[in-house]
C-alpha positions in Angstrom: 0.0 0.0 0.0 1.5 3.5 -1.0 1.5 6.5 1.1 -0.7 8.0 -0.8 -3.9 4.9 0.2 -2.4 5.4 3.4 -3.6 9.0 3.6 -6.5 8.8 2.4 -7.3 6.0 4.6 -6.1 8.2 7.3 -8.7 10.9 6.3 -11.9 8.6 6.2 -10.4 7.5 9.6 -10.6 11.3 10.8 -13.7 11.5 8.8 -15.6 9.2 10.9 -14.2 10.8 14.4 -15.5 13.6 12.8 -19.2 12.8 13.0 -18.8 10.9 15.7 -17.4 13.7 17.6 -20.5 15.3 15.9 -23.2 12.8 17.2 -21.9 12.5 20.1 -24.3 13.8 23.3 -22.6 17.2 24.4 -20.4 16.4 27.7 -20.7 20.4 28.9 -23.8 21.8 30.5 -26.4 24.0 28.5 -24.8 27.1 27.0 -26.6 29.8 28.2 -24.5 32.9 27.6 -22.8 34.4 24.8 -19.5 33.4 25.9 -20.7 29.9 25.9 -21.5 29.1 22.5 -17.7 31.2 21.7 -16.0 28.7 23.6 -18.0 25.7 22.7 -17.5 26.6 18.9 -13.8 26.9 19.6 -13.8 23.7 21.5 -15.3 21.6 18.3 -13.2 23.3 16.2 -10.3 22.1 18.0 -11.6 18.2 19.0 -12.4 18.1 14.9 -8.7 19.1 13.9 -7.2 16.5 17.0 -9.6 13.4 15.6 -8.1 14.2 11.9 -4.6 14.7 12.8 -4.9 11.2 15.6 -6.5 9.3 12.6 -3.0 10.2 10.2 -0.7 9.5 13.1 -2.1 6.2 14.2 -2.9 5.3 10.6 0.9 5.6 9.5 2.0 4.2 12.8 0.0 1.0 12.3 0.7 0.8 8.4 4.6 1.3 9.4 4.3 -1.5 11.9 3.0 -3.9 9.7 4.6 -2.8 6.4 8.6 -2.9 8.4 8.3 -5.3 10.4 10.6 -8.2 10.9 10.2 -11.1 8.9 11.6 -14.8 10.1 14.7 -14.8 10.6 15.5 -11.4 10.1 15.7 -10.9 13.9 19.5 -10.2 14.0 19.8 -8.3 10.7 19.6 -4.6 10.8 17.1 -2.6 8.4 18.8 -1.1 5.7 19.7 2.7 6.3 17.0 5.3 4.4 17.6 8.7 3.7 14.7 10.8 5.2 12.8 13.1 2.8 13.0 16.6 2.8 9.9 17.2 1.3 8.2 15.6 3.6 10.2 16.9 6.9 9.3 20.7 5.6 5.1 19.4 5.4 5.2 18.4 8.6 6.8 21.1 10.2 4.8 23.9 8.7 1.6 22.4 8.9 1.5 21.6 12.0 3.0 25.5 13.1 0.2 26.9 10.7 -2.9 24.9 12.7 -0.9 25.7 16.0 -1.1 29.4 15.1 -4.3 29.3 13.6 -6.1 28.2 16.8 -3.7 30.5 19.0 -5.3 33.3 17.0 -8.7 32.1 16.7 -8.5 31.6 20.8 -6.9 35.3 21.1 -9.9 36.7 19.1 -12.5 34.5 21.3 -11.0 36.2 24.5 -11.1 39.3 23.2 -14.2 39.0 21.9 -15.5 37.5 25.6 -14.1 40.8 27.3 -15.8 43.1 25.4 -17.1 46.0 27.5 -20.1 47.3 26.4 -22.1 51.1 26.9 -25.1 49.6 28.7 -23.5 47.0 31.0 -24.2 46.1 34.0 -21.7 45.8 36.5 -21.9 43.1 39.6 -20.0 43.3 42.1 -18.9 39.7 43.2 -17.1 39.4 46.7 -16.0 36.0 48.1 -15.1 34.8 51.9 -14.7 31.4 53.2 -17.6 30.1 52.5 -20.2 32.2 51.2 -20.7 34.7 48.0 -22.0 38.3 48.0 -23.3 40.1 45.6 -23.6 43.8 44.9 -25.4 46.1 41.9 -25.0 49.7 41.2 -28.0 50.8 43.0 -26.7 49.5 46.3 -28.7 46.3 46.4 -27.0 43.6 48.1 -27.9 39.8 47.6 -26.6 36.1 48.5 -28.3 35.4 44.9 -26.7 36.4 41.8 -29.7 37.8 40.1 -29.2 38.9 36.3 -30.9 40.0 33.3 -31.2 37.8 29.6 -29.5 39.6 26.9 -27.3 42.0 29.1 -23.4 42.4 28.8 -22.4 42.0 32.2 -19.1 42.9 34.1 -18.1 41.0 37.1 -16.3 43.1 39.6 -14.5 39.7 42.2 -12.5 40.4 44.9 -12.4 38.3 48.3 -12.1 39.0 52.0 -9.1 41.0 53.5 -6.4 38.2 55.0 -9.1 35.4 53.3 -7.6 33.0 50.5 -7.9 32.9 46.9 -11.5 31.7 45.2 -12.6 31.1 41.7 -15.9 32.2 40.7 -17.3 29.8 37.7 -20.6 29.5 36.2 -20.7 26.4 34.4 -23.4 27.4 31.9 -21.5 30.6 31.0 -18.0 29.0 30.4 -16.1 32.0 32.3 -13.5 32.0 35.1 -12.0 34.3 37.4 -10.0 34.0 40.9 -10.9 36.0 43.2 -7.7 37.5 45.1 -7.2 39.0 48.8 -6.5 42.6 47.9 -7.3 42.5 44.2 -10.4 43.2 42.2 -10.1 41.0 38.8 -13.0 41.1 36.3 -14.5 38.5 34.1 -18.0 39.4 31.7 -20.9 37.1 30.6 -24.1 38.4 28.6 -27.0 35.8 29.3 -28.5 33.8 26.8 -31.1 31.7 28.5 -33.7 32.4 31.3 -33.2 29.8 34.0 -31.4 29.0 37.6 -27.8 27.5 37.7 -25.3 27.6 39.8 -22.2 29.5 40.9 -19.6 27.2 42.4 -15.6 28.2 43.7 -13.7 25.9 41.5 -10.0 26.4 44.2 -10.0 24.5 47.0 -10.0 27.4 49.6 -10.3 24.9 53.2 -12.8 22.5 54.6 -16.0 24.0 53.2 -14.6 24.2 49.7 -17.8 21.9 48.4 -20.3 24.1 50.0 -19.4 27.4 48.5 -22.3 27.6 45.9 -24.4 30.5 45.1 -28.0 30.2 43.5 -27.4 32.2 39.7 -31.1 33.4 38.0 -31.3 34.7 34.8 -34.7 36.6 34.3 -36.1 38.9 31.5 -35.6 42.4 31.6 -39.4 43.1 33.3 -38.6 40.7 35.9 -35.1 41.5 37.0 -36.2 45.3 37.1 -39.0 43.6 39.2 -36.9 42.1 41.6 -34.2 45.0 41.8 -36.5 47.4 42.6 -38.1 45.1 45.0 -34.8 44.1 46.9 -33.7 47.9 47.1 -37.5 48.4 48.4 -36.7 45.8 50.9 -33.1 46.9 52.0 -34.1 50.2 52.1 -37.2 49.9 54.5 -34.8 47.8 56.3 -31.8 50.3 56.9 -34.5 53.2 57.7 -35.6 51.0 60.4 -32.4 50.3 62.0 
């Protein structure tokens, strides 16, 4: 078999990964923010190009195992010496670089794409302490619930307690990270795709109630979240005038 069967072997091989990658039940939870499907997209962009380039390796391998392998009584006889092809050497060094680069730029755009900051925004302001999130808007309302709004660019102000330890605030739905660091205030964004209730969960192990430290995350149309804004500042407010 020539080199040439061998590839194209190699690329029904890949082609098959392919739709099975593509049939395949989705591992990840629902995407429901605009960051989401970015990433997700990204992510079968890259398990497509792994199955194709896994199905050439293992497909030359295998051939090259068969094709040189010894024959009775060959055991003590050394193969003869080749000459490797230039050609050849130069494909698979640039190809590989270009698909390499390709991604690293596609991934560059993706992030710069997810931290977008946007006129109407809306900026929450996330803090962490062992074991419990709080949650702050721009109107002063303060809430153990991280209440949002479907279709709004968002901005996630995190820091964490004075002499606490480093967090990580994660929504798995929205596919966005950041720590959250003693004496820093880092920033990560999400603009909601889906009305629902997730969850917010610390993703560093920050001491013995690590597990526990969950926060309820609702996304609600815009009527409702104004709704419930104006209802929890009602509520605060009533509630600081009594004090």
């Amino acid at each position: 078999m020539s080199a040439f069967k061998v590839g194209l072997v190699s690329l029904v091989v890949g082609a098959i990964g392919t739709i099975a990658i593509l049939v395949t039940p989705s591992w990840f939870p629902v995407a429901a923010a605009v960051q989401a499907h970015r990433q997700d997209d990204l992510y079968l962009a890259l398990m497509i190009m792994s199955a194709y380039i896994m199905a050439i390796v293992t497909t030359f391998l295998l051939y090259s195992v068969w094709r040189f392998r010894a024959r009775p009584g060959d055991e003590d006889r050394d193969g003869p010496p080749l000459h490797g092809n230039t050609v050849l050497e130069i494909v698979w060094t640039i190809v590989p670089t270009v698909i390499v680069v390709a991604f690293a730029v596609a991934a560059g755009v993706v992030l710069v794409r997810n931290e977008k900051t946007y006129p109407n925004e809306m900026v929450v302001g996330v803090h962490a302490q062992q074991f419990a999130w709080t949650f702050t808007y721009g109107n002063g309302v303060k809430s153990t619930v991280l209440v949002l709004e479907k279709g709004r660019p968002t901005q996630f102000d995190i820091s964490s307690a004075e002499h606490d330890v480093i967090h990580s605030f994660y929504v798995p739905q929205f596919r966005v990270k950041s720590d959250a660091v003693p004496g820093l205030v880092t920033h990560t964004y999400a603009t909601p795709t889906r009305v629902g209730t997730y969850t917010l969960i610390c993703t560093e192990l920050c001491g013995p109630g690590h597990s526990l430290m969950r926060a309820v995350v609702r996304v609600m149309s815009a009527g409702d979240f104004n709704a419930w804004l104006a209802s929890m500042k009602s509520q605060q407010s009533t509630t600081s005038g009594g004090a």
